[in-house]
C-alpha positions in Angstrom: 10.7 -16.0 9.0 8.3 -18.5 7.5 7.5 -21.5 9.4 8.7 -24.3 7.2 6.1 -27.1 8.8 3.1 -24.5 6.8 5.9 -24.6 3.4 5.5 -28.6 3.9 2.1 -29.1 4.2 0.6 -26.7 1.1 1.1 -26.5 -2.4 -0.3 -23.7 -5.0 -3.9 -23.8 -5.7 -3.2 -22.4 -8.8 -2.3 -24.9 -12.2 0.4 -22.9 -13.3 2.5 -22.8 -10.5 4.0 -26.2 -10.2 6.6 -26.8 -7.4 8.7 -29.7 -7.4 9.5 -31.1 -4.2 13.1 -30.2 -4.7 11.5 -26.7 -4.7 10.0 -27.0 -1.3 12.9 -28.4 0.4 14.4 -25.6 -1.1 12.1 -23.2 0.6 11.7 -25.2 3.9 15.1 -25.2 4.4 15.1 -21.1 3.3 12.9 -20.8 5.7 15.2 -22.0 8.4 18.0 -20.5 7.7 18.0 -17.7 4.9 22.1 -16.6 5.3 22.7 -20.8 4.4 25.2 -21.0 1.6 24.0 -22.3 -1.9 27.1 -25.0 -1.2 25.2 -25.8 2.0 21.6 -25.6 1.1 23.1 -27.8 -2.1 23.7 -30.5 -0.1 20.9 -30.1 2.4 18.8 -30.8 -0.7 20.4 -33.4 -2.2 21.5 -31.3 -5.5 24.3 -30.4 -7.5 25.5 -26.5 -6.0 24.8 -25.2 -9.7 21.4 -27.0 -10.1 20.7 -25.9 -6.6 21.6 -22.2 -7.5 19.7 -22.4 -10.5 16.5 -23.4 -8.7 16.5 -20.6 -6.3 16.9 -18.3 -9.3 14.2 -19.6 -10.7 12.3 -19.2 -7.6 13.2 -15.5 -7.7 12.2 -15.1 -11.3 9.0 -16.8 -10.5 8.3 -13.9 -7.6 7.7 -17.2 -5.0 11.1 -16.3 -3.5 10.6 -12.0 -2.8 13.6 -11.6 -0.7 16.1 -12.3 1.9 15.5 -10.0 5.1 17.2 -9.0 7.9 16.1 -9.0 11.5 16.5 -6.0 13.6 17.0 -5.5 17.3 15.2 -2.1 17.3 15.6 -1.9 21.0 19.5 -2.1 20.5 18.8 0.8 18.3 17.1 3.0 20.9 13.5 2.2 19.2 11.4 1.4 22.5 7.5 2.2 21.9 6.3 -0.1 19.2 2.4 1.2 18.2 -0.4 -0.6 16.0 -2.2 2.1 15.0 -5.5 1.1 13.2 -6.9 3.7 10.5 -10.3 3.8 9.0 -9.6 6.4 5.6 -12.6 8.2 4.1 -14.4 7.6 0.8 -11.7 9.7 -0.6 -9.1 8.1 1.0 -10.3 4.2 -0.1 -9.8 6.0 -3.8 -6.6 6.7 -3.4 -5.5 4.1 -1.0 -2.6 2.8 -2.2 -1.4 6.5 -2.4 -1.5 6.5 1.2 -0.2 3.1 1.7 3.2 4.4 -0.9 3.5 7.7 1.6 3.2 5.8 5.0 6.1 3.3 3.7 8.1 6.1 3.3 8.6 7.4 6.3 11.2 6.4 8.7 9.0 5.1 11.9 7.6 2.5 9.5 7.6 -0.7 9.6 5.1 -2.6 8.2 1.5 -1.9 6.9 -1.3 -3.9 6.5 -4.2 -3.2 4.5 -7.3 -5.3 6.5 -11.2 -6.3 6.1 -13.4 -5.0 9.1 -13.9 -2.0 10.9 -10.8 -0.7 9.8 -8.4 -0.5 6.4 -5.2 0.1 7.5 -3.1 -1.5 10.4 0.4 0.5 10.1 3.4 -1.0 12.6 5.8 1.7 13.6 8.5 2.1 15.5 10.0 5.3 17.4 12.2 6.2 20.6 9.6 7.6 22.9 5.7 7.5 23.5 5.6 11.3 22.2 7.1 9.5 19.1 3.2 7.8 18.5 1.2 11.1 19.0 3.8 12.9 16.3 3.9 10.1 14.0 -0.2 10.2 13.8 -0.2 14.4 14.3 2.1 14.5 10.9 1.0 11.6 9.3 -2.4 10.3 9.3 -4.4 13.8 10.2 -5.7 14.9 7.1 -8.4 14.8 4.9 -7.8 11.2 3.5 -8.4 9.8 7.4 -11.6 9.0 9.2 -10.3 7.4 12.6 -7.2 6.0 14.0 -7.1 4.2 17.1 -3.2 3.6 18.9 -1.9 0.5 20.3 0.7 0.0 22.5 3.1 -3.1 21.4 4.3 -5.0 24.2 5.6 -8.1 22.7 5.9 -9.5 19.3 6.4 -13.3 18.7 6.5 -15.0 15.5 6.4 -18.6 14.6 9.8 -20.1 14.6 11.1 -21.9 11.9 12.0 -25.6 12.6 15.2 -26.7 11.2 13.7 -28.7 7.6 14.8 -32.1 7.6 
């Protein structure tokens, strides 16, 4: 979830993206409440449902709108031990980085992955059941010759920014 206050208060840098502020309602409100109805987000915005509906295609087609998601209550699903695990990959791995980055989205305990500047490239968000879950997750996937270092830690909270209701 985005907060819609940082939608409100930026536009593109770039010249050929040009947002009306139609669109950014649009997205504010999206932002909010992504399961709204097109009726619904119609008239939050002040449009027509098939103008309205039209827009957000448009959005899509333009790649600014990448998806809805859904948000998970891992814990209700048994998933306890959250991990950060920073990795630092070898010359040979930076070559064939987003290789690694393909392979570690594909398996189950993962989340999220972030490629980063610093001390390390990679941060990789996983999820598993137990704390054995970590050790295996790194022991089958990030020992090898691609990987310098890792370094594991333990997630005890996450917090995002809210959305505020737009409008």
């Amino acid at each position: 979830m985005v907060n819609a206050d940082l939608i409100a208060n930026h536009r593109p840098d770039s010249k050929d993206i040009h947002l009306a502020e139609v669109d950014l309602e649009i997205l504010r409100v999206l932002s909010s409440d992504a399961r709204i109805s097109n009726k619904d987000l119609a008239v939050r915005v002040g449009l027509a449902a098939s103008t309205c509906l039209g827009r957000v295609n448009a959005l899509k087609r333009r790649g600014i709108i990448k998806g809805f998601r859904t948000e998970i209550d891992y814990g209700m699903l048994g998933l306890h031990v959250f991990g950060m695990i920073a990795v630092r990959v070898t010359p040979l791995g930076r070559s064939q980085l987003s290789q690694l980055i393909e392979r570690l989205l594909g398996v189950a305990e993962t989340l999220e992955v972030f490629q980063v500047s610093g001390e390390r490239d990679l941060l990789v968000h996983i999820a598993t059941d137990h704390p054995t879950g970590l050790h295996r997750y790194i022991e089958e996937h990030l020992s090898d010759q691609l990987i310098a270092h890792t370094q594991t830690s333990l997630v005890f909270g996450h917090h995002r920014a809210e959305s505020k209701p737009a409008g």
